[in-house]
C-alpha positions as CSV (number, residue, x, y, z in Angstrom):
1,X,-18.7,-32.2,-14.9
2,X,-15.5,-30.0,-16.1
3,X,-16.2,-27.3,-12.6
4,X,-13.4,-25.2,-12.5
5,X,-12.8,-21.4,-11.9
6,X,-12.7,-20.7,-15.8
7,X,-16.5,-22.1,-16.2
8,X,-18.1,-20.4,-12.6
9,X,-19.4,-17.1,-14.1
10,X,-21.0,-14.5,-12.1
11,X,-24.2,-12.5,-13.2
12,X,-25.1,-9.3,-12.9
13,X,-26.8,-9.7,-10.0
14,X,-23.7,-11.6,-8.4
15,X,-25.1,-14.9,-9.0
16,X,-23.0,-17.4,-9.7
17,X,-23.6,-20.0,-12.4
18,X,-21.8,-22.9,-14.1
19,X,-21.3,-22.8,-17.6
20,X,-19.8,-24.9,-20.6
21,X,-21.3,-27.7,-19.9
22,X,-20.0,-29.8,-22.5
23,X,-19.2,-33.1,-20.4
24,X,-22.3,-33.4,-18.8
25,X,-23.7,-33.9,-22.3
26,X,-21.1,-36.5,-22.7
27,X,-22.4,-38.1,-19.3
28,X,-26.1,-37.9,-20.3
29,X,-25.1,-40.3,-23.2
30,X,-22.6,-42.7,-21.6
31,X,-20.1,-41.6,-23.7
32,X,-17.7,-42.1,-20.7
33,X,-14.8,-42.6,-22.8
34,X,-14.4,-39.0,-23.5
35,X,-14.8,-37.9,-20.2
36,X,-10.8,-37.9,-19.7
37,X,-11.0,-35.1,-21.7
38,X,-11.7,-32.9,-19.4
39,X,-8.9,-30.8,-16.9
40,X,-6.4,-33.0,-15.5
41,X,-5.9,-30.0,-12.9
42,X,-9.1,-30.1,-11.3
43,X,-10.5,-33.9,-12.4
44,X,-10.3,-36.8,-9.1
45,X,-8.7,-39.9,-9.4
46,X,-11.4,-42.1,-10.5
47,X,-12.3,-40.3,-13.8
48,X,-8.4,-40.9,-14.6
49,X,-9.1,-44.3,-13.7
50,X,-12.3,-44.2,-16.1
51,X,-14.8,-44.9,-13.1
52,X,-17.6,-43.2,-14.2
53,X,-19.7,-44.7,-10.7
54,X,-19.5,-41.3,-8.9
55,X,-20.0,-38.5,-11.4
56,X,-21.8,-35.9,-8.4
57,X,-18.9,-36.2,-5.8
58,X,-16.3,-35.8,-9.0
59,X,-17.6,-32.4,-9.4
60,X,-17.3,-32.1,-5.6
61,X,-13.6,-32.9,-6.0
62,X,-13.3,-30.4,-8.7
63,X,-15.1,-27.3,-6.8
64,X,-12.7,-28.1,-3.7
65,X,-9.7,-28.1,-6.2
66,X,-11.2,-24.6,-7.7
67,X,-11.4,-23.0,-4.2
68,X,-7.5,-24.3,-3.4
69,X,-7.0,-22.5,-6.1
70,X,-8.5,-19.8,-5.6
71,X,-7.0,-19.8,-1.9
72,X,-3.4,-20.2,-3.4
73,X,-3.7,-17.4,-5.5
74,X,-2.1,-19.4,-8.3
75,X,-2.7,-22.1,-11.3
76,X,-2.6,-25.3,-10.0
77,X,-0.4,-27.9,-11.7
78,X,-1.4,-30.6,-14.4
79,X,1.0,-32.9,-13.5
80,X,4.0,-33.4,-11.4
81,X,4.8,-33.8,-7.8
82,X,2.6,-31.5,-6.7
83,X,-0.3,-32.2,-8.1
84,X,0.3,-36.2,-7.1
85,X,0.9,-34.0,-3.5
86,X,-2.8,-32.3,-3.6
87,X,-4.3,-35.6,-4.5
88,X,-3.5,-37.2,-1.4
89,X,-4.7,-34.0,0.8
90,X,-0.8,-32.1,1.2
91,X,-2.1,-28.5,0.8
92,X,0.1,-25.8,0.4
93,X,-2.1,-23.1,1.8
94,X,0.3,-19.7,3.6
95,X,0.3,-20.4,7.6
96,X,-2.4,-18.7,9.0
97,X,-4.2,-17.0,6.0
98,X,-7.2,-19.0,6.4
99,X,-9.1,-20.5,9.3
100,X,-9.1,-24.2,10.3
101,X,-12.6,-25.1,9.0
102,X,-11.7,-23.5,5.6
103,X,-8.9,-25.5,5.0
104,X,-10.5,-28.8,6.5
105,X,-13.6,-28.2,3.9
106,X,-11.2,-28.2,1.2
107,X,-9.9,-31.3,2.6
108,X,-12.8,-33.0,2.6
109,X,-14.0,-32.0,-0.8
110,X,-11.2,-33.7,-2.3
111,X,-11.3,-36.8,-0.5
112,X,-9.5,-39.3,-2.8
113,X,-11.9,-42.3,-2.2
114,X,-15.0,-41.4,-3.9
115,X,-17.5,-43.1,-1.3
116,X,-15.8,-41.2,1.8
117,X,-16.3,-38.0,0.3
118,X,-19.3,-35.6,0.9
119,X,-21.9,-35.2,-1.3
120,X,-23.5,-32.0,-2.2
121,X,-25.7,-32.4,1.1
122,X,-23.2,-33.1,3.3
123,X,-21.1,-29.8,2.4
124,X,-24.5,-27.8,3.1
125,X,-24.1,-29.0,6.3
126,X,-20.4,-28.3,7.0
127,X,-20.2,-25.9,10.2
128,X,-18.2,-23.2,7.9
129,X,-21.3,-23.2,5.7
130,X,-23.6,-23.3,8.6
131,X,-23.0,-19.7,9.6
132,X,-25.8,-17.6,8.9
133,X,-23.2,-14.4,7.9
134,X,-22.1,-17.3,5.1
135,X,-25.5,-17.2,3.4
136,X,-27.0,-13.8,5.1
137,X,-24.3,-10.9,4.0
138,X,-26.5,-7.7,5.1
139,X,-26.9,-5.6,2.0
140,X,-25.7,-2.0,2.0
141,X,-28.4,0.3,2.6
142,X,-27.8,2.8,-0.4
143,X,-29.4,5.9,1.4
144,X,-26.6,5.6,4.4
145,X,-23.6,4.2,2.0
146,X,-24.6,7.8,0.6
147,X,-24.8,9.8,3.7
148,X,-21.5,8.2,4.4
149,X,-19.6,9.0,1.7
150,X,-21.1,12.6,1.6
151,X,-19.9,13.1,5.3
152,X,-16.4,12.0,3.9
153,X,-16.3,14.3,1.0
154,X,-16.9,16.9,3.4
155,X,-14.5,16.3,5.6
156,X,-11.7,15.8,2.6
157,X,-12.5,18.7,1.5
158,X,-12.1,20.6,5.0
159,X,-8.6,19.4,5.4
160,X,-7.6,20.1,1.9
161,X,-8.6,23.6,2.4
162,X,-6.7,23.8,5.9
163,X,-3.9,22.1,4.3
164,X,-3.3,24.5,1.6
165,X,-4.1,27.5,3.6
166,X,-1.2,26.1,5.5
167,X,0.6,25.8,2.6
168,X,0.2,29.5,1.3
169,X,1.4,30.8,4.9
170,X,4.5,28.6,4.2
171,X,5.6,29.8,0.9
172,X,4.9,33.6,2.2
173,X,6.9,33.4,5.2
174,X,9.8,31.5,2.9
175,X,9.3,34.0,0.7
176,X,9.6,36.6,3.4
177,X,12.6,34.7,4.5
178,X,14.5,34.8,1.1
179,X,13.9,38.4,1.1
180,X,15.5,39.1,4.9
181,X,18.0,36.8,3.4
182,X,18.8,38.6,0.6
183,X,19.2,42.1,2.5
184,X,21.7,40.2,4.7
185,X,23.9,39.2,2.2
186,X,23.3,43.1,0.3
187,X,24.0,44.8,3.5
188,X,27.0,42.6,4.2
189,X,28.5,43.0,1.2
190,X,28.4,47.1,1.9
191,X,29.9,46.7,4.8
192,X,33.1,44.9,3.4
193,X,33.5,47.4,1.0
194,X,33.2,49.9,3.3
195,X,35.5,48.2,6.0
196,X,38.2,47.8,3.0
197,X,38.3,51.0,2.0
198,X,38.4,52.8,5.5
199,X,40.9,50.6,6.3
200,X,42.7,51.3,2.9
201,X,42.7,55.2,3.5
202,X,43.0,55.2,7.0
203,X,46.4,53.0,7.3
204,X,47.9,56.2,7.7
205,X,45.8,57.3,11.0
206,X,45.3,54.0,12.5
207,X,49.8,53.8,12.2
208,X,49.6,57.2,13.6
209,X,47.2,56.1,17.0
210,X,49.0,53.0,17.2
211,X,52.7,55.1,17.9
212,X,50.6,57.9,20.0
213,X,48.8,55.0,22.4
214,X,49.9,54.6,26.0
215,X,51.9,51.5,27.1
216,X,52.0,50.1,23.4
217,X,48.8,49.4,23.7
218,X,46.4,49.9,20.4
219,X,43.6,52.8,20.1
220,X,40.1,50.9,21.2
221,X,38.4,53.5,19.4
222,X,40.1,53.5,15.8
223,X,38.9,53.4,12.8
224,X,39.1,49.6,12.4
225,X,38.4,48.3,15.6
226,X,34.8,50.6,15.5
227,X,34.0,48.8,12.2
228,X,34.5,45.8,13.2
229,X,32.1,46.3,16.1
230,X,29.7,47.9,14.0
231,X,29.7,44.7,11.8
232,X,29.6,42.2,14.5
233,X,27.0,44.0,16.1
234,X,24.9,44.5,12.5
235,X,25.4,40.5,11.7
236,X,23.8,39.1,15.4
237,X,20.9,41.9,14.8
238,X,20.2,39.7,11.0
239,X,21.3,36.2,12.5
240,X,18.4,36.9,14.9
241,X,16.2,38.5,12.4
242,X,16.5,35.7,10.4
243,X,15.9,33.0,13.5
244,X,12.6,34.6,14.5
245,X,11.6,34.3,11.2
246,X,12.1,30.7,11.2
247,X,10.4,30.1,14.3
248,X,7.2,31.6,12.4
249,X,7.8,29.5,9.7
């Protein structure tokens, strides 16, 4: 009497038990008119008729309503249109969570007319709970669940050392990197100052070459024009520097 998931409690040893048995005492001495008392989420229609004829399949109806429960991964109601709806067999149950048999043992278990539904010995005999894995789970074998997890450790702790050795060739080459970077900007910064001020000084020459050239045509080797060359030539030198160094990376 009363079976519902807050009175199945699980030992130690992962047996599972019943507990609070309060009703059943109530039961044992006819004292059937406090059996309403009990759950009105999990308790079948005749108790809240107060038929008292069929006490072994009520708690049938109540374990089937603990597993939908269970399955539905939510309280079920205490009253309401839904739980009129689970009473006549409408189950709510996600689309393809559970398998067919699952959902029909449910079905069965909460059969609303107590003398079609299975009794304890009938469920035993359901095809779900016929499958030996049901009953037989093969038990761990400690020794290999062991050897298993050592083999795992050791392999964690393989990648995490080729991960950060990985990780300290990366910040070295970026730091490498920022360097090269650094001497870029240094050396391009020299060679603005110094085109600025050789161009500054020299107005006077590169005027000069410009009125001496042939045809109108300006000096290709002035002042200017060489520096200009010189930093073109200097900045593809550090773009490519810089590139290969990024291709390491």
């Amino acid at each position: 009497m009363d079976v519902k998931p807050e009175n199945i409690y699980m030992s130690s040893a992962g047996e599972y038990k019943i507990g609070d048995l309060g009703l059943i005492s109530l039961a044992n001495e006819r004292s059937f008119d406090r059996i309403e008392e009990g759950d009105a989420r999990y308790l079948c229609p005749e108790l809240l008729a107060e038929d008292p004829h069929h006490l072994p399949k009520a708690d049938v109806f109540s374990l089937g309503l603990s597993i939908y429960e269970l399955a539905l991964g939510r309280a079920l109601p205490s009253s309401g249109e839904e739980w009129a709806a689970i009473r006549e067999g409408n189950l709510t149950l996600p689309p393809n969570a559970y398998s067919e048999q699952f959902v029909s043992l449910i079905k069965l278990m909460i059969t609303k007319d107590p003398e079609t539904r299975p009794t304890t010995e009938d469920l035993l005999s359901h095809p779900l709970l016929m499958q030996k894995s049901f009953y037989h789970q093969p038990k761990d074998d400690p020794q290999q669940t062991i050897s298993a997890l050592q083999e795992q450790l050791e392999h964690y702790k393989a990648r995490h050392a080729q991960l950060e050795s990985v990780l300290q060739s990366h910040q070295q080459t970026q730091h490498e990197l920022n360097h090269i970077q650094e001497k870029v900007n240094s050396i391009e910064q020299l060679l603005l100052q110094y085109f600025n001020s050789s161009n500054h000084s020299g107005n006077d020459t590169v005027n000069n070459n410009s009125k001496n050239a042939n045809n109108g045509k300006c000096n290709i080797y002035s002042p200017s024009l060489f520096e200009q060359r010189v930093i073109r030539k200097l900045s593809r030198k550090l773009e490519k520097l810089i590139a290969d160094s990024v291709v390491l990376n």
